[in-house]
N, C-alpha and C positions, 0 to 999 in steps of 0.2 A: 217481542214481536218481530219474524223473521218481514225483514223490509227489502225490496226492490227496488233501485234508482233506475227510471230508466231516462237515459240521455241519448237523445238524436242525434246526429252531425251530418255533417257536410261541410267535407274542407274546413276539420278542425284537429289538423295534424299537431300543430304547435300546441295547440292547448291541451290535447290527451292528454300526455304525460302528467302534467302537474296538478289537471282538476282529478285524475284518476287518485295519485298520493295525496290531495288536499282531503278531498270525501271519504277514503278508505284508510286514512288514520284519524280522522277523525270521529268515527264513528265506530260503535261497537262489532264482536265480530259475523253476528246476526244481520249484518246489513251488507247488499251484496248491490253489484253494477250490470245495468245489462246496457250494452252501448246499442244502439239500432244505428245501421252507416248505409246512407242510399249512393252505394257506390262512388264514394268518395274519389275525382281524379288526382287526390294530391299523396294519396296513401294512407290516409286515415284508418280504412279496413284494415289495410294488410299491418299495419303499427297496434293495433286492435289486436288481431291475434298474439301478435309476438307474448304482448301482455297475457293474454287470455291463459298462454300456455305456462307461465308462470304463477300467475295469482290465481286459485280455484274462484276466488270472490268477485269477479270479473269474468264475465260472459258477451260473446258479441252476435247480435243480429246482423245479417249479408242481407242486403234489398238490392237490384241491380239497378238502380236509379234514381232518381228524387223522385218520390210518389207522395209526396207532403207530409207535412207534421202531424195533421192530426193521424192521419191513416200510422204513421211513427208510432205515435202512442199508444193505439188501436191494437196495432202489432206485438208491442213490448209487452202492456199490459195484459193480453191475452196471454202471452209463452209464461209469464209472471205467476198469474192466476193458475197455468197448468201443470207449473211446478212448486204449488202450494203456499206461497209467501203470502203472508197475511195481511201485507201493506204494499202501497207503491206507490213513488216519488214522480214527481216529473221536474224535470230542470235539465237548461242549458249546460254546455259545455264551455263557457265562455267566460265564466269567474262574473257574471250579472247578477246568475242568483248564486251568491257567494257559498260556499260549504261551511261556513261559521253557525248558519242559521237549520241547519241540518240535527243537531239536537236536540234543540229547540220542538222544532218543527214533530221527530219523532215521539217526544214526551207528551204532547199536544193528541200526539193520531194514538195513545192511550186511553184516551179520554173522550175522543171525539169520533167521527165517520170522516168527516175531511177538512181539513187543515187547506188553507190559503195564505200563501207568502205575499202577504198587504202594503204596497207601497201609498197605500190611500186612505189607513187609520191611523190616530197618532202614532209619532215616533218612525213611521214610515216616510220611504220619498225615492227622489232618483240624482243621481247624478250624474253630470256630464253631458246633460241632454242639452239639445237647444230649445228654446222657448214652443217651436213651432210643433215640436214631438210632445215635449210634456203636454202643451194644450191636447191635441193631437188622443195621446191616452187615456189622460183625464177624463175628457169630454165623451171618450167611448164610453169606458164604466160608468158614467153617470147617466147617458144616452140611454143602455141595455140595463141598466137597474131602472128605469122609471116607463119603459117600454114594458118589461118584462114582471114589473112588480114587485122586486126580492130585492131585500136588504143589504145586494152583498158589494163590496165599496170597489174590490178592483175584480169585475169581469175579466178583464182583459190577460191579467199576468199568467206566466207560465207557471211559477215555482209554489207546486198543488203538491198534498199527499191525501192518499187516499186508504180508505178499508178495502180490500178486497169484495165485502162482504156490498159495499156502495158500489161497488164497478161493476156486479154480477147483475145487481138489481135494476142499472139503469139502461140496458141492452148495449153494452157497446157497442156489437155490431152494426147496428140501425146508424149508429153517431157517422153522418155524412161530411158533418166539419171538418174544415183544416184552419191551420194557424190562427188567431184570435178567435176565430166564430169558434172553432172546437174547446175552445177553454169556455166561451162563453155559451154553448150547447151544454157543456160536461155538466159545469156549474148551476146551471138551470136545473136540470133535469136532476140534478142531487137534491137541489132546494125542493121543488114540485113534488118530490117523493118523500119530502119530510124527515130526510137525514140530518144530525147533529153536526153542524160545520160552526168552524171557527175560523176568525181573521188575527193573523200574530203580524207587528208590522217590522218589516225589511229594507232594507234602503238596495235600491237596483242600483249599478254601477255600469255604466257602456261600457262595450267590451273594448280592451286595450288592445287584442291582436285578432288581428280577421275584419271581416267586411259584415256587419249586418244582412239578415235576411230578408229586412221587414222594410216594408214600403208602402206608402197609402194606397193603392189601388188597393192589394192587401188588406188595409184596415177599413175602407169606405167599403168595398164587397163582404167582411164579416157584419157591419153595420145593418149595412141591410136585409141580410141574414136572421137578424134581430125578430121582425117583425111574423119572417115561418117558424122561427121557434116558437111565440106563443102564439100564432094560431095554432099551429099540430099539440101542443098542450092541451089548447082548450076545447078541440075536437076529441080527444082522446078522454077528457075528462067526462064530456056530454055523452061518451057510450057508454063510460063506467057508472053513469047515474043514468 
C-alpha cells in the first residue's frame, strides 16, 4: 500500500534531521514523507529542501505562515490524495508519536479504514506528562466520546492513519477544525460514516527538544467544539431520512 506521512512543523529544525532517518528507514520503500512547514523562522523549510533534493521519498509543502494544524493536514492530505497514495499518516515531528509504531500502524491500515495510535486502550499511556495534562487529555476523550456517542477511547491524539478511500468520503474540505477539535471532527465523522477503525495502543513521550504547541485555551475551545459536531451530524442525518 503506497502510504503518505504527512508531518506539520513549525520550528522543528532540530528534529528534522533524525525523525526524517527514523521513519524512512524504518519503513518500507512504498512509504514516502510530505513535510507541510508554515514558514518556519528557524529554517525548518529551507533544511526541508536541502533533504527533499536528496531523498525522492521526501517531499515539502511551503505555507507562508502558521495557518493551523488542522488546515496542515487538510493541505497534506489533499496533495497526498492527488498524487494517488493510498494511505496517509499523520504524526508529529517531535519523537511523541515515536516511528517504532509506524509498522505496526501500516499493517493495521491493511486491514482496516483508519487506524488510531491509542494512548487510552491497554498497553497505551504517556509519559513525562504532569498530572494536570494527563487529566487534562484524558478527560477530553472521555468528554467527546460520551457527547458524541462513539466508542473511540483517545479522541484527542494526533498519530491517525488513514485510507484514502475514508478521506475522500468524509469532505475534508468542509473539516473547519484545527488542532484537537480537527482530530476529534476527523474521527467523528469516519465513525458516523461507518468506516472500519481500529485502536492499536502507544505510549506518547513529551518532546525532548522544542517547546510544545498545545495549550488549554487550545484544548477547552476544541471541547466545546464537541457539542457543533453533533448537532451538524444530526441535522445532516434528519435530511438524509
Amino acid at each position: 500500500m503506497r502510504t503518505l506521512i504527512v508531518i506539520p512543523t513549525y520550528n522543528e529544525a532540530e528534529n528534522l534531521g533524525p525523525i526524517t532517518e527514523a521513519v524512512l528507514s524504518g519503513t518500507p520503500s512504498d512509504v514516502e514523507i510530505l513535510l507541510v512547514d508554515d514558514g518556519s523562522p528557524d529554517g525548518t523549510g529551507k533544511l526541508a529542501d536541502k533533504i527533499a533534493e536528496k531523498n525522492p521519498r521526501f517531499h515539502v509543502l511551503h505555507r507562508p505562515r502558521k495557518l493551523g494544524l488542522g488546515t496542515a493536514y487538510v493541505n497534506g492530505f489533499r496533495w497526498g490524495i492527488e498524487k494517488g497514495f493510498d494511505a496517509l499518516i499523520e504524526m508529529d515531528a517531535d519523537f511523541s508519536h515515536h516511528p517504532k509504531y509506524l509498522p505496526q500502524m501500516l499493517e493495521l491500515l491493511e486491514r482496516h479504514d483508519g487506524v488510531i495510535g491509542s494512548r487510552y486502550v491497554p498497553g497505551g499511556g504517556t509519559l513525562n506528562w504532569g498530572l494536570g495534562r494527563r487529566l487534562l487529555s484524558r478527560c477530553g476523550s472521555i468528554y467527546s466520546r460520551v457527547i458524541l456517542g462513539a466508542p473511540i477511547r483517545d479522541f484527542t491524539g494526533g498519530f491517525n492513519g488513514w485510507r484514502a478511500s475514508l478521506l475522500k468520503a468524509v469532505d475534508l474540505q468542509s473539516l473547519k477544525s484545527d488542532g484537537y477539535s480537527f482530530q476529534i471532527e476527523l474521527k467523528y465523522r469516519a465513525y458516523v460514516n461507518r468506516f472500519n477503525l481500529v485502536e492499536f495502543p502507544i505510549i506518547f513521550e513529551d518532546r525532548k527538544i522544542g517547546k510544545s504547541k498545545m495549550n488549554r485555551r487550545i484544548v477547552f475551545e476544541a471541547l466545546l467544539r464537541v457539542w457543533a459536531f453533533r448537532r451538524t451530524t444530526a441535522i445532516q442525518n434528519r435530511v438524509l431520512t
